[in-house]
C-alpha positions as a Markdown table, in Angstrom:
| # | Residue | x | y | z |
|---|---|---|---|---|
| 1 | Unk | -4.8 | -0.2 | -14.2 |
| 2 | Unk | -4.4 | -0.6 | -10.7 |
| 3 | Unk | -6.1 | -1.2 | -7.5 |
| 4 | Unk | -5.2 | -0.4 | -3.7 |
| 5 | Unk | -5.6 | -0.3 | -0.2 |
| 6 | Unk | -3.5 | 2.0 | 2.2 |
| 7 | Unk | -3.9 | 1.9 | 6.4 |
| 8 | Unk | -2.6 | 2.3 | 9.8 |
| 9 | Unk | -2.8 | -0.3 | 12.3 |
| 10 | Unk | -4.4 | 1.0 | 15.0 |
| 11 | Unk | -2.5 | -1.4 | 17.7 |
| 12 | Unk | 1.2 | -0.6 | 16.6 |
| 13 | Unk | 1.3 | 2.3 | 14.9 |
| 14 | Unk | 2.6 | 0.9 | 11.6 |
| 15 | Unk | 1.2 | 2.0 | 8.1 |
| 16 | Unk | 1.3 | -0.2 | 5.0 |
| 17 | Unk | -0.1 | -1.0 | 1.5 |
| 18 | Unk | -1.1 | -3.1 | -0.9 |
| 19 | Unk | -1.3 | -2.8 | -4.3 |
| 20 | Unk | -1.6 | -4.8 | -8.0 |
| 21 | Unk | -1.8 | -4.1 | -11.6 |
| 22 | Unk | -1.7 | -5.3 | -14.9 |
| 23 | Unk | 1.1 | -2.9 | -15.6 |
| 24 | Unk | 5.0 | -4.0 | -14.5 |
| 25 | Unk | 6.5 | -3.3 | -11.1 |
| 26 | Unk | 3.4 | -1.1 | -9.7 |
| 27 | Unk | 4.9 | -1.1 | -6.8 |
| 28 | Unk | 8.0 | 0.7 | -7.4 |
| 29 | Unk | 6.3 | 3.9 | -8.5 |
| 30 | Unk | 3.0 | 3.7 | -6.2 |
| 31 | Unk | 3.3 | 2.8 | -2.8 |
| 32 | Unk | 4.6 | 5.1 | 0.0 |
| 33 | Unk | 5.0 | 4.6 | 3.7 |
| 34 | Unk | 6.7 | 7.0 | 6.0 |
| 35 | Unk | 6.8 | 5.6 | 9.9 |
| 36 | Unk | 4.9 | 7.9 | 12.3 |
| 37 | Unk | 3.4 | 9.9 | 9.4 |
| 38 | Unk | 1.3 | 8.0 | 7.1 |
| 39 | Unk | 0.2 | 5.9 | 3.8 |
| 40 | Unk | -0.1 | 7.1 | 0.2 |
| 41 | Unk | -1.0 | 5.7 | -2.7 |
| 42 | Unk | -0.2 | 7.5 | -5.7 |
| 43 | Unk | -2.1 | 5.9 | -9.0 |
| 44 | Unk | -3.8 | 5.4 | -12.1 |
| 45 | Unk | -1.6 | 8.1 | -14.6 |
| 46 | Unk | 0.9 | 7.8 | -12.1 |
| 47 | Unk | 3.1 | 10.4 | -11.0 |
| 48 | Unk | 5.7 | 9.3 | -8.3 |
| 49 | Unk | 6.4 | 12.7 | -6.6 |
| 50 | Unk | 2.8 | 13.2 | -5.1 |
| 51 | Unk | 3.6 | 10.7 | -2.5 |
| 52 | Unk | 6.1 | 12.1 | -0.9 |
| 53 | Unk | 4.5 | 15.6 | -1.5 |
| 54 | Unk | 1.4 | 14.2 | 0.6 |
| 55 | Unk | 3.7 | 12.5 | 3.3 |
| 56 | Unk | 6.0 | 15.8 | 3.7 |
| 57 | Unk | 2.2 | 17.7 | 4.4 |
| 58 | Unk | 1.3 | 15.1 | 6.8 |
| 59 | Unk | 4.9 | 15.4 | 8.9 |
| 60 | Unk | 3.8 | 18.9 | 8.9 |
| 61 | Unk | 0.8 | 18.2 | 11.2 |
| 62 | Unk | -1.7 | 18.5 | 8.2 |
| 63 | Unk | -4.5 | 15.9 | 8.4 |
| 64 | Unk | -5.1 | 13.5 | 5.7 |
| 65 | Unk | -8.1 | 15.6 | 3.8 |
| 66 | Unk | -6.0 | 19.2 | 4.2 |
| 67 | Unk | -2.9 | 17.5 | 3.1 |
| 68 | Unk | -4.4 | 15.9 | -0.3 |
| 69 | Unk | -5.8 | 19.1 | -1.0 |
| 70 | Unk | -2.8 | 21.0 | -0.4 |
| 71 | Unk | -1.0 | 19.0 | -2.8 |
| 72 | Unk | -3.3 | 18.4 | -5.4 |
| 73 | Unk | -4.9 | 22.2 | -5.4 |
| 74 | Unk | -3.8 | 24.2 | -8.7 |
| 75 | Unk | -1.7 | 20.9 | -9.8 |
| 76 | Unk | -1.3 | 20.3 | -13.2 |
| 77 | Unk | -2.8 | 17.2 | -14.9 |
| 78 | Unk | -4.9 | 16.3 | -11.1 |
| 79 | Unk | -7.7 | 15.1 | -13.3 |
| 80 | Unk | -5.3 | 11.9 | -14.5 |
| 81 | Unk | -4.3 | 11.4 | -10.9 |
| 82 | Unk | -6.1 | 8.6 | -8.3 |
| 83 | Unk | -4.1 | 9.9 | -4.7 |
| 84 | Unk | -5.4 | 7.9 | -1.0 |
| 85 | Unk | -3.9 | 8.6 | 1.9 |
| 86 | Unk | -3.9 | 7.6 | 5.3 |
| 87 | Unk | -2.5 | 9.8 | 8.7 |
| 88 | Unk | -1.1 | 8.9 | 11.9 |
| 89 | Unk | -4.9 | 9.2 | 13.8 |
| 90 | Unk | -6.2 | 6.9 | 11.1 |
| 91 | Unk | -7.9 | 9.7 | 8.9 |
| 92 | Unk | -8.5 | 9.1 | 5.2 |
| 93 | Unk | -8.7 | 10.9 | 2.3 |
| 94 | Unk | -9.1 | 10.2 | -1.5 |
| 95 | Unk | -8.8 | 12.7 | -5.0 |
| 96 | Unk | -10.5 | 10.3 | -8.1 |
| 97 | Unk | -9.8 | 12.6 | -11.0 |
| 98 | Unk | -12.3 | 13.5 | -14.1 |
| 99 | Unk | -9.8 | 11.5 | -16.2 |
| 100 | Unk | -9.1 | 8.7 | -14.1 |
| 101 | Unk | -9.2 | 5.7 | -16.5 |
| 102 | Unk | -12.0 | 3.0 | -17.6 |
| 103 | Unk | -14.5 | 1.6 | -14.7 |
| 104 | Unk | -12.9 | 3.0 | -11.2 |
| 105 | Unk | -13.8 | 3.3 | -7.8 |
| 106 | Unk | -13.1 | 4.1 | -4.4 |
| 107 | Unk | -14.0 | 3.4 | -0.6 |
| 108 | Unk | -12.7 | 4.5 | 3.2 |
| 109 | Unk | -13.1 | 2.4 | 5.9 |
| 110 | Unk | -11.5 | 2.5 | 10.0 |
| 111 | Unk | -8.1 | 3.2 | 9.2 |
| 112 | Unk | -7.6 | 2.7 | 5.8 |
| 113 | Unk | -8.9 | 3.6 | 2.5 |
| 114 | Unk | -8.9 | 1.8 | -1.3 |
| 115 | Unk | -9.3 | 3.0 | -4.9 |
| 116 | Unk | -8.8 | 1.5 | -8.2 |
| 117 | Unk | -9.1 | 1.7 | -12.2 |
| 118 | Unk | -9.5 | 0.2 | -14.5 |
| 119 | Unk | -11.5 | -2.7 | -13.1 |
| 120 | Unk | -14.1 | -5.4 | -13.3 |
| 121 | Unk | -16.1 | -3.9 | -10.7 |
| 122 | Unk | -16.2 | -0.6 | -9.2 |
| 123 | Unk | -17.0 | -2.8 | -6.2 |
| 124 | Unk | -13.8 | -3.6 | -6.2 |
| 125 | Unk | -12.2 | -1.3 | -3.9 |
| 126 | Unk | -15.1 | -1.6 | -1.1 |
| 127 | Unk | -14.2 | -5.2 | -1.2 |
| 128 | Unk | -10.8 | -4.5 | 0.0 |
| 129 | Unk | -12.1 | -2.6 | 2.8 |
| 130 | Unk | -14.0 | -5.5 | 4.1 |
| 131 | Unk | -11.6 | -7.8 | 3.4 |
| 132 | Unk | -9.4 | -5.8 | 5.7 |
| 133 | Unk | -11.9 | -5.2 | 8.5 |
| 134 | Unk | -12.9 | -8.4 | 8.4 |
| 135 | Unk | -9.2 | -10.0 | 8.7 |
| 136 | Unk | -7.2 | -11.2 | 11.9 |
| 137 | Unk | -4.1 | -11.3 | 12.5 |
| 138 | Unk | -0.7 | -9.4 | 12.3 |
| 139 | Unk | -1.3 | -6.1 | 10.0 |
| 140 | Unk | 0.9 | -7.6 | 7.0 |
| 141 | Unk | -1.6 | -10.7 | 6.8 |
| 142 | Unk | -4.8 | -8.6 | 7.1 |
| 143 | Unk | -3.7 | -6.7 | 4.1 |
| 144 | Unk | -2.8 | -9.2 | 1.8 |
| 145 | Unk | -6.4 | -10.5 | 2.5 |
| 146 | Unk | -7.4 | -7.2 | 1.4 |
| 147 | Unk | -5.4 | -7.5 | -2.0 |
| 148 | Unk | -6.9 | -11.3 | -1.9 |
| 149 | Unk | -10.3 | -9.6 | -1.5 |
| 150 | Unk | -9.9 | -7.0 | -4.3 |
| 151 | Unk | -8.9 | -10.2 | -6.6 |
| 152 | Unk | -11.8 | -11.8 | -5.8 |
| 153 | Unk | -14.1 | -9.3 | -6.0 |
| 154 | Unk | -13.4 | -8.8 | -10.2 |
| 155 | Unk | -9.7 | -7.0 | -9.9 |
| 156 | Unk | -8.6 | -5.1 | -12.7 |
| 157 | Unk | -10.7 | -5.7 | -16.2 |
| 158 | Unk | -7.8 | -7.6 | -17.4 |
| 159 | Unk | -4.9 | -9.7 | -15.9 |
| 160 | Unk | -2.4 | -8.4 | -13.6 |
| 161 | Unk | 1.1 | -8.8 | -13.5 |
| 162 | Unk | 2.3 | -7.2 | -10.7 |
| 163 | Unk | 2.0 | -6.8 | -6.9 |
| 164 | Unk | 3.6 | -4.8 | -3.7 |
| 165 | Unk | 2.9 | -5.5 | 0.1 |
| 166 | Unk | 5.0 | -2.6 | 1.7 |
| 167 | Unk | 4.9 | -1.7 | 5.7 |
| 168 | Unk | 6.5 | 1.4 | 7.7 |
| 169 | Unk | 7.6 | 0.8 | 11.3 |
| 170 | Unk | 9.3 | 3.1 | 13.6 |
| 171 | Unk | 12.5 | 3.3 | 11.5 |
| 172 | Unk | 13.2 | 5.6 | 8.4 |
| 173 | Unk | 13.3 | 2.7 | 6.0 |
| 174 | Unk | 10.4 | -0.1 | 5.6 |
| 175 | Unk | 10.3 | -3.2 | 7.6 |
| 176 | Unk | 8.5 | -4.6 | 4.9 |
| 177 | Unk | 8.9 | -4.1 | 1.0 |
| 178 | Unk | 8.1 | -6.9 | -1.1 |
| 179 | Unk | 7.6 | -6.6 | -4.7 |
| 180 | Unk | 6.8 | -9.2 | -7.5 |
| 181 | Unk | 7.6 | -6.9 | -10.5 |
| 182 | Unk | 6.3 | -9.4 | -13.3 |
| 183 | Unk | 4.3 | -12.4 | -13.4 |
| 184 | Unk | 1.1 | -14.2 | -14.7 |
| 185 | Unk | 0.4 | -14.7 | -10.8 |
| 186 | Unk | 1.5 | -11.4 | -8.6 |
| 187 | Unk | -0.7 | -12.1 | -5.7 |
| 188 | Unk | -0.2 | -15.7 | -5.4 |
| 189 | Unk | 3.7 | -15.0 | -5.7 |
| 190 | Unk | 3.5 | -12.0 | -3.4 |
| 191 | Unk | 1.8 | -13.7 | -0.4 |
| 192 | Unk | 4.6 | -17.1 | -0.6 |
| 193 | Unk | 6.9 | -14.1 | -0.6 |
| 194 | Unk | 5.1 | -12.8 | 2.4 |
| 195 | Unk | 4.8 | -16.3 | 3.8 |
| 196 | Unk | 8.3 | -16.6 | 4.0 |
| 197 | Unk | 9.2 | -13.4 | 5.0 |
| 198 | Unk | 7.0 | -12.8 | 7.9 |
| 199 | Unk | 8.7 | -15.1 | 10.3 |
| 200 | Unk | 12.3 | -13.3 | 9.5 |
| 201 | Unk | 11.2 | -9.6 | 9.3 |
| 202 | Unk | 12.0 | -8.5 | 13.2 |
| 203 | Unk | 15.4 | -10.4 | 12.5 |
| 204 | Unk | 15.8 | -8.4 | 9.6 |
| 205 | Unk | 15.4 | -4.9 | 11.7 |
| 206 | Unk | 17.5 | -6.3 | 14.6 |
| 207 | Unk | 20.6 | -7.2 | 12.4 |
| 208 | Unk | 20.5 | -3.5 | 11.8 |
| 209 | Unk | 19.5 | -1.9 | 14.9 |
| 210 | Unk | 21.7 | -4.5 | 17.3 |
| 211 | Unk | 23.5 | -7.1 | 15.1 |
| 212 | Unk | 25.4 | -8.7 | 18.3 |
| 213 | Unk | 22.0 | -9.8 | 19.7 |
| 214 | Unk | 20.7 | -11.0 | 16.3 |
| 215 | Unk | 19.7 | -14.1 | 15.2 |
| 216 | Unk | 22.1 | -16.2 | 13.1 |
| 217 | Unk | 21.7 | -15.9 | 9.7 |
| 218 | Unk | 21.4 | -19.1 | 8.5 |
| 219 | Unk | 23.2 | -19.8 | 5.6 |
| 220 | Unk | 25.9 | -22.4 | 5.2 |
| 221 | Unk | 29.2 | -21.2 | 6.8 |
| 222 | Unk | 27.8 | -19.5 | 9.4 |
| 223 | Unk | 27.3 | -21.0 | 13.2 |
């Protein structure tokens, strides 16, 4: 019900992901990003804790493929589960289980890596890979054009109703996490939301790195 793209960019060191799916808030349970460390996507019959699990392997020293497997060796119910992840030298790795959902798919590319179920197309996720290559531009714009591309490309079989863009940068909390929980329009919603917040995202981290250095905050009442 859901497709993906996790990667590192390769100039700054950050890690993000995108996500959509016709099922509510996707985002919320799905996406991981740890700064320094890596991307995770954790999908289809979703279970929350792998992320982590996958990111706590990576901070290890694990690479991306000896990480997944660590995890996901011996698990139960690893046939339901659709894991990608990404590592801090840009390695990928993906495990598509025997009972991953309806037409699925899956693709790596240089830094980043995209799977999905549940869709139009198993194109789909290959799409998102080009789209992402092919992009210019700051790393939060290159993958909402890779969530732009897996829309085009045939998306999920159905309509989706939800959407995440979420980017890890140096600190131990996002610089980025933007979610459109429920809508007839995710990705449309999610990129104005992006639009918007691009400009005002290295204000945001300043206010709580420095805040006597910080931009105002421009809302009325306040100089």
């Amino acid at each position: 019900m859901t497709f993906s793209l996790i990667a590192r960019c390769a100039a700054t060191g950050r890690f993000g992901m995108v996500i959509s799916s016709s099922s509510p808030a996707v985002a919320a349970r799905c996406a991981h990003v740890r700064a320094g460390v890596g991307a995770v996507a954790s999908q289809n019959v979703t279970d929350p804790a792998l992320g982590p699990l996958v990111l706590d392997a990576l901070a290890q020293g694990m690479a991306a493929g000896a990480a997944l497997k660590a995890v996901m060796a011996g698990r139960a119910h690893a046939d339901y589960r659709q894991v990608l992840v990404v590592d801090a030298a840009g390695r990928s790795a993906i495990h598509s289980g025997a009972q991953v959902l309806g037409v699925w798919g899956q693709a790596m590319g240089l830094d980043c890596a995209a799977g999905g179920n549940l869709l139009a197309d198993a194109g789909v996720p290959a799409a998102m890979v080009a789209a992402f290559e092919a992009a210019k531009g700051p790393f939060g714009d290159r993958l909402m054009a890779a969530l732009q591309g897996g829309l085009t490309a045939g998306g999920e079989a159905g309509p989706v109703h939800s959407a995440g863009l979420k980017i890890a940068h140096r600190l131990s909390w996002p610089e980025v996490d933007l979610r459109v929980d429920w809508s007839d329009q995710p990705i449309a919603d999610l990129q104005a939301a992006w639009t918007v917040y691009a400009p005002q995202a290295g204000a945001y981290v300043q206010r709580a790195e420095n805040p006597s250095v910080a931009p105002s905050y421009g809302v009325p009442g306040n100089e």
